[in-house]
C-alpha positions, 0 to 999 in steps of 0.5 A: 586347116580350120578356117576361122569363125567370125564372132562379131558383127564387125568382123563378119561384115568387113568389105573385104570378104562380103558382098551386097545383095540388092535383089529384085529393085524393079520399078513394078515391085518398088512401086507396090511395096508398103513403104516404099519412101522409107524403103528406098531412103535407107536402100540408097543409104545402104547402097551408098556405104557399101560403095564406100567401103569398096564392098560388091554390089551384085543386084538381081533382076527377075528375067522370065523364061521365055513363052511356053518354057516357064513350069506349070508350077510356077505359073500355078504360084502367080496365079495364086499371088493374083500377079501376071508377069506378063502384063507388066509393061517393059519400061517397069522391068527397069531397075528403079535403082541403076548399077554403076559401072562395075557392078553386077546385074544377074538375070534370074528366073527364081526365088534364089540367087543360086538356082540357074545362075552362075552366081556362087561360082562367082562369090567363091572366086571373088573371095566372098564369105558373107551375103547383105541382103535387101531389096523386094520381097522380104518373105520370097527372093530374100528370105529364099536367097538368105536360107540358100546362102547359109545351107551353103555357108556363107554367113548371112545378113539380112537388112530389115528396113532396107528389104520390104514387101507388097504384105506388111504382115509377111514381111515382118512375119520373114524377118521374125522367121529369119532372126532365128537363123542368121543375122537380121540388122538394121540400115544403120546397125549395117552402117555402123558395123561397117565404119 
């Protein structure tokens, strides 16, 4: 049997089929993004509606591997973003925005919801056909997670000034790239659709 192709905003994004995505919301990447006051005003908007409307809310939190189990790859990648995990404090792991009670934190140590988690798995039993996503950094755990979630099909919605970046440039550079490939709104273009 054929499963129908939503065709509207409206209908992609109703709360009874779709979940928000708020990744990686950490105190030490909210405290570098470039805008991080208008940031986090239209996340708590976004976060607020979606709790209305009884949608999940699934946030992420980068969890490293422990000490000599991390790739040499992904050491060679910090490297080359001049950014030591390491030296990040303990108290700044912290999210900057808490979980309620019944929401969902998942612990990752990639660039995508999907790689070493038990994630999809989750979405497909709770139903979900369609991933909001926002949150810190736009061109790397965003993007990375929006291009995964549409190769795996389920529709995709990324939430372009609820979703920032330590670089400007790549930020808006990623939304340009992902406009291409699946549904790039604004806070409130979300907010309204789901009304």
């Amino acid at each position: 049997m054929e499963r129908p192709v939503y065709k509207y905003i409206k209908e992609i994004i109703a709360p009874e089929h779709s979940a928000l995505i708020v990744w990686d919301v950490q105190r030490f990447l909210v405290d570098r993004v470039f805008n991080k006051e208008e940031f986090l005003l239209n996340l708590n908007k976004l976060l607020s509606r979606a709790r209305e409307a009884k949608m999940p809310v699934i946030f992420t939190k980068i969890t490293p591997m422990p000490p000599g189990f991390e790739s040499p790859s992904r050491k060679y990648i910090s490297s080359k973003m001049k950014f030591d995990l390491s030296q990040v404090p303990k108290e700044m792991w912290d999210l900057e925005i808490k979980p309620r009670e019944n929401e969902i934190v998942v612990n990752k140590n990639t660039a995508s919801i999907f790689v070493g988690t038990n994630f999809e798995l989750m979405a497909k039993n709770a139903g979900i056909e369609t991933l909001i996503i926002a949150g810190i950094a736009t061109e790397i755990g965003v993007e990375s997670t929006a291009r995964d979630a549409s190769n795996r099909g389920f529709y995709t919605v990324v939430v372009s000034d609820s979703s920032s970046s330590m670089d400007k440039e790549a930020h808006l550079r990623a939304l340009t790239n992902m406009t291409k490939l699946f549904d790039v709104l604004s806070t409130d273009e979300v907010i309204k659709n789901l009304s």
